[in-house]
C-alpha positions as CSV (number, residue, x, y, z in Angstrom):
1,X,-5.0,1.9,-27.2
2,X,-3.3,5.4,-26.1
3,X,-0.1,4.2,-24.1
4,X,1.0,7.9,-23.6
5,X,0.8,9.3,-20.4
6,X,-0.4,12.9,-19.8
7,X,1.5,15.9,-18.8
8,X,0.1,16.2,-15.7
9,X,0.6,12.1,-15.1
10,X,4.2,12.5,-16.2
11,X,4.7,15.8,-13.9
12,X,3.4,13.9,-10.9
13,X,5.9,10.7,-12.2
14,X,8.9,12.9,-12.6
15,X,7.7,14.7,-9.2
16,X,7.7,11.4,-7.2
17,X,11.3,10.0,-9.1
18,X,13.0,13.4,-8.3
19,X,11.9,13.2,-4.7
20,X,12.8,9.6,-4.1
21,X,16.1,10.3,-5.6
22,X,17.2,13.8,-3.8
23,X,15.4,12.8,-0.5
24,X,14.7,9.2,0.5
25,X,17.7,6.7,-0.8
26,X,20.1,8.8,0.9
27,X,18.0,8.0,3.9
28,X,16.5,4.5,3.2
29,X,19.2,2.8,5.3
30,X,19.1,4.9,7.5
31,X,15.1,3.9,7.9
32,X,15.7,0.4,7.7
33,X,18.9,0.2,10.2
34,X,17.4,2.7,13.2
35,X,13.6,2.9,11.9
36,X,13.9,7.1,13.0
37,X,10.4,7.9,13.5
38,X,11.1,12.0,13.4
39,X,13.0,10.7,9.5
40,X,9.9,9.2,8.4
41,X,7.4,11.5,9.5
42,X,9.3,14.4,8.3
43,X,9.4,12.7,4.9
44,X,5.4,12.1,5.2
45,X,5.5,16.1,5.8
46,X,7.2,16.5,2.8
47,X,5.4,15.0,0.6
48,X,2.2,15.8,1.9
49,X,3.2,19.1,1.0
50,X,3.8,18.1,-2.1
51,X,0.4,17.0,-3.0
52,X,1.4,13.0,-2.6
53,X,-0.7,12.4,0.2
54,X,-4.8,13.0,-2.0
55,X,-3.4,12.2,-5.8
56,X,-6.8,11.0,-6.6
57,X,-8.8,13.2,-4.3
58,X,-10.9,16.3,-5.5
59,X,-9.3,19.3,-4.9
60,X,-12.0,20.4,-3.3
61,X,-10.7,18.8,-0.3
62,X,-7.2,19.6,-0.6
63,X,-6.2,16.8,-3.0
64,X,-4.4,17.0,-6.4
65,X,-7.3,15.2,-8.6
66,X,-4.8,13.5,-10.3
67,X,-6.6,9.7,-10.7
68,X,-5.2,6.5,-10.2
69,X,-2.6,5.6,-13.3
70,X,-1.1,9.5,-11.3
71,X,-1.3,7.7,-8.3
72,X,0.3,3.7,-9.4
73,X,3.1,6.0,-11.2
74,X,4.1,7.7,-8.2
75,X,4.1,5.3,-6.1
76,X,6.2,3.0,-7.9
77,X,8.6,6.1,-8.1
78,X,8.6,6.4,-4.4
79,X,9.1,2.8,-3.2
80,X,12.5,3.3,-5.7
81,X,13.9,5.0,-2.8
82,X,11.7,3.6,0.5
83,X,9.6,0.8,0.3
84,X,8.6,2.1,3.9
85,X,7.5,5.8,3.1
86,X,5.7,4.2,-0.1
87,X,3.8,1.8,2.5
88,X,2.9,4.8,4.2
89,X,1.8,7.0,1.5
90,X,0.0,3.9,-0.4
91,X,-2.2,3.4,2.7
92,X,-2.8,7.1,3.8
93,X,-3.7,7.7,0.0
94,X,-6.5,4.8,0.0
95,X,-7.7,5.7,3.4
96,X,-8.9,9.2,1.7
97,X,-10.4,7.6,-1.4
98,X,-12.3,5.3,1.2
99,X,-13.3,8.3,2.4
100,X,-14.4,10.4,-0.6
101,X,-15.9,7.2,-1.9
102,X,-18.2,6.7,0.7
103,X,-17.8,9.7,3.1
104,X,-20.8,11.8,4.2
105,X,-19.8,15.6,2.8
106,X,-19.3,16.0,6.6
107,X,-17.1,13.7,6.7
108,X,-15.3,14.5,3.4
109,X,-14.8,18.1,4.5
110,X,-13.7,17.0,8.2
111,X,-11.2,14.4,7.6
112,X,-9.7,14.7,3.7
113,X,-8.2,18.3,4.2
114,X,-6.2,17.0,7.3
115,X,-4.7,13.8,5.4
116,X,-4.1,15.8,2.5
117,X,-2.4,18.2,4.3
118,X,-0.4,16.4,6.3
119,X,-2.1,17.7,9.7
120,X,-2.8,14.0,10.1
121,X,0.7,12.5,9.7
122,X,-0.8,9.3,8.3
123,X,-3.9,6.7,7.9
124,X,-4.8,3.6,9.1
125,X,-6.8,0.6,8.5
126,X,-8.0,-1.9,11.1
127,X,-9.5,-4.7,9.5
128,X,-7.0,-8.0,10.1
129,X,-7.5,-9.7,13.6
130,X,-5.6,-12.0,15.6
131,X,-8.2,-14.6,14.4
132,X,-9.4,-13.4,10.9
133,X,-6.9,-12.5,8.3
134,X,-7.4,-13.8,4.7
135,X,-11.1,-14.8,6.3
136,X,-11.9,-11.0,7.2
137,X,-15.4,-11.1,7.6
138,X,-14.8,-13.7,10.5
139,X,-13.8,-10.7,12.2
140,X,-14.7,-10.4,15.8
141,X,-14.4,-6.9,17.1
142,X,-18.2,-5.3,18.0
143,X,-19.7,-2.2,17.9
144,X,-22.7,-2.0,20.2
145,X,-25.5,1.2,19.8
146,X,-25.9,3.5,22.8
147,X,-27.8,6.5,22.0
148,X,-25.9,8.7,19.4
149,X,-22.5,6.5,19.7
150,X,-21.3,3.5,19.0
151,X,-19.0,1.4,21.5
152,X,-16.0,-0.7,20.1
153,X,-14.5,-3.7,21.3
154,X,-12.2,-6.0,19.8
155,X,-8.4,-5.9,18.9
156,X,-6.8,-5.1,14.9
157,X,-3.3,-6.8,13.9
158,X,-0.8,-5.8,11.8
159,X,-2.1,-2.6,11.3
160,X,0.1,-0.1,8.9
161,X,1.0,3.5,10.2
162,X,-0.8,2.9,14.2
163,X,1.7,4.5,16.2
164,X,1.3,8.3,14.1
165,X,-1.6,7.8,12.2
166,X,-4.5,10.5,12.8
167,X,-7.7,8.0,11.7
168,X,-8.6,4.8,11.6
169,X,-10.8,3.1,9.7
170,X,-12.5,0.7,11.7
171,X,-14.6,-2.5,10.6
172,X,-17.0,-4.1,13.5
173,X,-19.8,-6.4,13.9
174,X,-23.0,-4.6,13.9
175,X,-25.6,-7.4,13.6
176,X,-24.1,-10.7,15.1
177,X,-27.1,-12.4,13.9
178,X,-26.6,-11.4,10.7
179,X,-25.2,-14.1,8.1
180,X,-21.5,-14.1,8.0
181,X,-20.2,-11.1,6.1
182,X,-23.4,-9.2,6.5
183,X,-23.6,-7.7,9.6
184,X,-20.7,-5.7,9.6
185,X,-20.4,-1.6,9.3
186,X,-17.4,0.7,9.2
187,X,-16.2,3.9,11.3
188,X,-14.0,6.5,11.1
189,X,-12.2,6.3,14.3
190,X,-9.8,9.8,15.0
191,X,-6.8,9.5,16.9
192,X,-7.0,10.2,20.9
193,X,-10.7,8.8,21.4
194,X,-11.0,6.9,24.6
195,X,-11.0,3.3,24.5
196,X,-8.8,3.5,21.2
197,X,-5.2,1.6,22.3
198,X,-2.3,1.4,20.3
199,X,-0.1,-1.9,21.2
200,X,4.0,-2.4,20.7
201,X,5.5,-2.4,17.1
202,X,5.9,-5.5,15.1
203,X,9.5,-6.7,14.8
204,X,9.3,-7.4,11.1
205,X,11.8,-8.9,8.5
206,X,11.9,-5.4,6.3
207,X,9.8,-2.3,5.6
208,X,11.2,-1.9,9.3
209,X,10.2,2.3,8.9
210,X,7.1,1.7,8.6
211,X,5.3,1.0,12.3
212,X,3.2,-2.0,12.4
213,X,1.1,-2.2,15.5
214,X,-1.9,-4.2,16.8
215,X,-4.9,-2.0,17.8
216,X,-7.2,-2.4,20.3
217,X,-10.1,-1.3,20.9
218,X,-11.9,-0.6,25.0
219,X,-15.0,0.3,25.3
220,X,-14.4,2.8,22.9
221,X,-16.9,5.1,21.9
222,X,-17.4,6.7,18.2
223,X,-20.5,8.7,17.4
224,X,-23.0,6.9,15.1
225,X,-22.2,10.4,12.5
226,X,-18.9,8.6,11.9
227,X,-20.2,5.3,10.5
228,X,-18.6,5.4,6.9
229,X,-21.3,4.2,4.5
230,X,-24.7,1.9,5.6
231,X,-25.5,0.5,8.7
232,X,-24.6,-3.7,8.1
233,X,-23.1,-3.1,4.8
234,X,-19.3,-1.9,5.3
235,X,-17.9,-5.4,4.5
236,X,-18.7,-4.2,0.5
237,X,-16.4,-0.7,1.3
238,X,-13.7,-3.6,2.6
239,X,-14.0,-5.3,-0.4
240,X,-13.7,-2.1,-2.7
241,X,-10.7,-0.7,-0.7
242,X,-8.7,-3.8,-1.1
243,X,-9.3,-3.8,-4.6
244,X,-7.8,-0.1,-5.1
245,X,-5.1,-1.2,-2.5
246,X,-3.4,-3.8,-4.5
247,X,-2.8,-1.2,-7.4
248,X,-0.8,0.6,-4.9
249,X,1.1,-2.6,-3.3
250,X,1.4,-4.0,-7.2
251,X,2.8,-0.7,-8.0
252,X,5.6,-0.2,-4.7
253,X,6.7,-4.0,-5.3
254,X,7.0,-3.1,-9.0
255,X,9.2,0.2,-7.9
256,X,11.3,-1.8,-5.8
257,X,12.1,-4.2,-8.3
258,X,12.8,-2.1,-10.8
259,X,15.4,-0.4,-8.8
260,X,16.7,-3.8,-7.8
261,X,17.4,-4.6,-11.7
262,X,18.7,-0.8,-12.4
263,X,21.7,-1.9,-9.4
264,X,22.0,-4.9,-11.3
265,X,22.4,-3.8,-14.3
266,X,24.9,-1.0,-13.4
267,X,26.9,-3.3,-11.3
268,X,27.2,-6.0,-14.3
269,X,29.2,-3.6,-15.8
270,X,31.4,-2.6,-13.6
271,X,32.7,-6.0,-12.0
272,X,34.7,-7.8,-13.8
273,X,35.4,-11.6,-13.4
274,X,37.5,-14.2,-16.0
275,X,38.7,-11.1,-17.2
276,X,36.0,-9.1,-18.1
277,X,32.9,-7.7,-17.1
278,X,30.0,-9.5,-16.0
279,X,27.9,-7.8,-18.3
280,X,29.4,-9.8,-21.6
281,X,28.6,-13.3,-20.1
282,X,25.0,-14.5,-21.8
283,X,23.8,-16.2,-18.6
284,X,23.6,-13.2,-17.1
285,X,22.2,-10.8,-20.1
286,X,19.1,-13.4,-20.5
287,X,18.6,-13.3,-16.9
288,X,18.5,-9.5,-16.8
289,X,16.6,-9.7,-19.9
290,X,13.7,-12.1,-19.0
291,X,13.3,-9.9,-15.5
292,X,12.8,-6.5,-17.1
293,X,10.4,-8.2,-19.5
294,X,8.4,-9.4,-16.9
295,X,8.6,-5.8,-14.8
296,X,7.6,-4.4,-18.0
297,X,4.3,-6.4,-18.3
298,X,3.9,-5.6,-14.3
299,X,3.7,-2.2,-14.8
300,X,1.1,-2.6,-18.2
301,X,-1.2,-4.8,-16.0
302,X,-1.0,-2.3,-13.0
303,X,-1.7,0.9,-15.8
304,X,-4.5,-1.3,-17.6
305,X,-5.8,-1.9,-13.4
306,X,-5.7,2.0,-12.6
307,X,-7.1,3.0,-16.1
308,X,-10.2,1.0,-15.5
309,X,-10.7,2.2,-12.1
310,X,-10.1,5.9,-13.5
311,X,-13.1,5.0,-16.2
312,X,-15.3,3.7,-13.5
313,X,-15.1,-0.3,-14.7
314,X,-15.0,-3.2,-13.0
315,X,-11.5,-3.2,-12.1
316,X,-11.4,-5.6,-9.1
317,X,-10.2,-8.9,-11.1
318,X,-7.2,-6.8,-12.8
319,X,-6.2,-5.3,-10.0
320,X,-5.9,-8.7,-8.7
321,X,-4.0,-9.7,-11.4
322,X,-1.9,-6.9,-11.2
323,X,-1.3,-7.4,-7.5
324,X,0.1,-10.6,-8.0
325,X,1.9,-10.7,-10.8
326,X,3.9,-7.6,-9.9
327,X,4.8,-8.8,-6.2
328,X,5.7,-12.5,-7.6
329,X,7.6,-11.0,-10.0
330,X,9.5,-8.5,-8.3
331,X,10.2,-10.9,-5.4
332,X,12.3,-12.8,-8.1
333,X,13.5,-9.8,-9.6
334,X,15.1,-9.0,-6.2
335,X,16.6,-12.3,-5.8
336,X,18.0,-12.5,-9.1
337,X,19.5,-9.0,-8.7
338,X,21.1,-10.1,-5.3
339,X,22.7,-12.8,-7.1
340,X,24.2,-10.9,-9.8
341,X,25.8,-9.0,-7.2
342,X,27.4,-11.9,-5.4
343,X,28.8,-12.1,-2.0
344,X,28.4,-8.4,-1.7
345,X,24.5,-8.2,-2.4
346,X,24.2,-10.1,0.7
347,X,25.8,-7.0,2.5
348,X,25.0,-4.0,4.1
349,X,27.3,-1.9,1.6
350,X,24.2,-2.8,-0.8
351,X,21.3,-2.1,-0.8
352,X,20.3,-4.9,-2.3
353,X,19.7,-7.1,0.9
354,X,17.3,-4.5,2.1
355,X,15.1,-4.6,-1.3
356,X,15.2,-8.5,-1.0
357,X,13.3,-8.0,2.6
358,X,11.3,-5.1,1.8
359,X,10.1,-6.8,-1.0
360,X,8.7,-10.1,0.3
361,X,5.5,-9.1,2.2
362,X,4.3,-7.2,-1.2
363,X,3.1,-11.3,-2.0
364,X,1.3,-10.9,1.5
365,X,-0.4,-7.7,3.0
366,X,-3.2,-6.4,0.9
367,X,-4.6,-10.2,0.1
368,X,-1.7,-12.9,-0.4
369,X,-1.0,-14.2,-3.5
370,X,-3.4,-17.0,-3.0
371,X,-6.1,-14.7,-2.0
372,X,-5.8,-12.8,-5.5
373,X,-5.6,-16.6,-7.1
374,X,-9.4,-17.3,-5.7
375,X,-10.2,-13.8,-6.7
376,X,-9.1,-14.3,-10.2
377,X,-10.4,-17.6,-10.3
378,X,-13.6,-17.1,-9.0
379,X,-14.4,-14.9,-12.2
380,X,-12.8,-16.6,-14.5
381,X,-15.6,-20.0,-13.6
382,X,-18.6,-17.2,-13.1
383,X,-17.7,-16.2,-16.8
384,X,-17.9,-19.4,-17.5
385,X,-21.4,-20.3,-15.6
């Protein structure tokens, strides 16, 4: 197996590293403390402009055709210096793919040149409700046919990017006679359409930049041309999104811990305690040791995830697997990390506290931890059968 990365993947990694180190940690707190909209958006811009915003689109469209193991790399980079501008980026990038992958060329041509660009600041997916979140396809919102449109009514939760993003992609109930899961089909919702309301911000524990609203939806109306995919079958595209998903949340958790450990590491060696420096106690060097070893196999699971994607494979079960070994594992990385620093991780004057919050909803959003346990369960016994 070829381990080596390509020029263009490690262009686009040393791209995305340079980028979070000139232009987002020297803002991160910033973004966490005051959550500066015009901050964020400005850094969406930026790297938008930079290509970040399609890595695995065609060019043809505006994106950099870069794949997935381009797209895992940089985003890993990015969440090294925001774990909110990587949320952002991760979910605007996968809204396009969803796109591409099941986009009419109308659609393709209408919608992937403005997130690619930038002219659409960011995308969103509605698919959690008040009522159905593991359990998606108890979703409840409808969409009723009236001559060439479709009307929508029903309320999203928790949905990443609301407040700025420029389309939504919608799941609804099509055939509510249909068995459970089987009557529902997908839209591509743009920003401003009657009937589409975006509710208050979340309050959340960390990723504070990135805006977290509920959605509702009022007798909005979408024209049947913007269905994404079959009538009745859009629960599959759900399925398939969330699978590419979890590469990108695997991959931010994996960034931020990693950059937890780097802190670590350097602060180790520069406190000293019992007169000398951290770094010489063995506790310690085991505990750094064993947490970069298990980064380490993160990020191979994550590459092997994005390299069967890129191949066209079944990569659904690996990306589960990637998903939640890399957030478990980097929500103890970040604990561990705080520790080593002390009384002073627990600060502001760190950023260390930060990482510890940002980092704990990576084991939740894009399917919990338990969710990717069924997953990978599920075909380990149909291997089995």
């Amino acid at each position: 197996m070829n381990f080596e990365l390509s020029d263009e993947q490690q262009m686009i990694q040393g791209a995305a590293r340079q980028f979070a180190e000139s232009e987002l940690k020297p803002v991160a707190a910033e973004l966490d403390h005051t959550g500066n909209r015009e901050l964020l958006l400005e850094k969406l811009k930026q790297l938008a402009e930079l290509g970040f915003m399609g890595i695995n689109i065609d060019p043809d469209f505006g994106g950099t055709g870069a794949g997935t193991i381009a797209f895992a790399l940089a985003i890993a980079e990015i969440a090294r210096g925001c774990a909110s501008t990587a949320t952002t980026t991760s979910v605007t990038n996968m809204v396009a793919e969803v796109i591409q992958a099941k986009g009419t060329e109308e659609q393709k041509g209408y919608f992937l040149p403005k997130i690619c660009s930038g002219e659409y600041r960011a995308g969103s997916f509605c698919l959690t409700e008040p009522g159905s979140g593991s359990d998606a396809a108890a979703m409840r919102t409808r969409a009723v046919k009236d001559g060439d449109d479709y009307v929508l009514n029903g309320s999203k939760l928790f949905i990443s990017s609301a407040e700025f993003a420029g389309v939504f992609v919608v799941w609804a109930v099509t055939d509510s006679s249909a068995p459970k899961g089987k009557g529902i089909s997908c839209f591509l919702v743009e920003a401003g359409t009657p009937g589409l309301v975006i509710g208050k911000a979340e309050e959340k524990m960390g990723q504070k930049a990135s805006v977290t609203n509920e959605v509702s939806f009022q007798d909005c109306r979408v024209p049947a041309a913007n269905m994404l995919g079959e009538e009745n079958r859009g629960f599959r595209i759900a399925a398939g999104e969330l699978a590419g998903g979890r590469i990108g949340i695997g991959s931010l958790a994996l960034g931020i811990g990693l950059e937890a450990l780097d802190c670590a590491r350097a602060y180790l060696q520069e406190r000293e305690q019992f007169g000398k420096p951290l770094s010489q106690f063995q506790g310690l060097q085991w505990q750094l040791a064993d947490k970069y070893t298990e980064m380490e196999a993160a990020r191979l699971l994550l590459l092997q995830a994005a390299w069967q994607k890129d191949a066209g494979q079944p990569f659904g079960p690996a990306a589960s697997m990637a998903k939640l070994y890399a957030s478990e594992k980097a929500n103890e990385a970040c604990y561990v990390a705080l520790q080593m620093h002390g009384g002073v991780g627990y600060t502001r004057e760190y950023p260390l506290e930060r990482m510890a919050r940002d980092v704990r909803i990576t084991t939740i959003y894009e399917g919990t931890s338990e969710i990717q346990r069924l997953i990978i369960a599920r075909h380990l016994l149909e291997g089995v059968r």
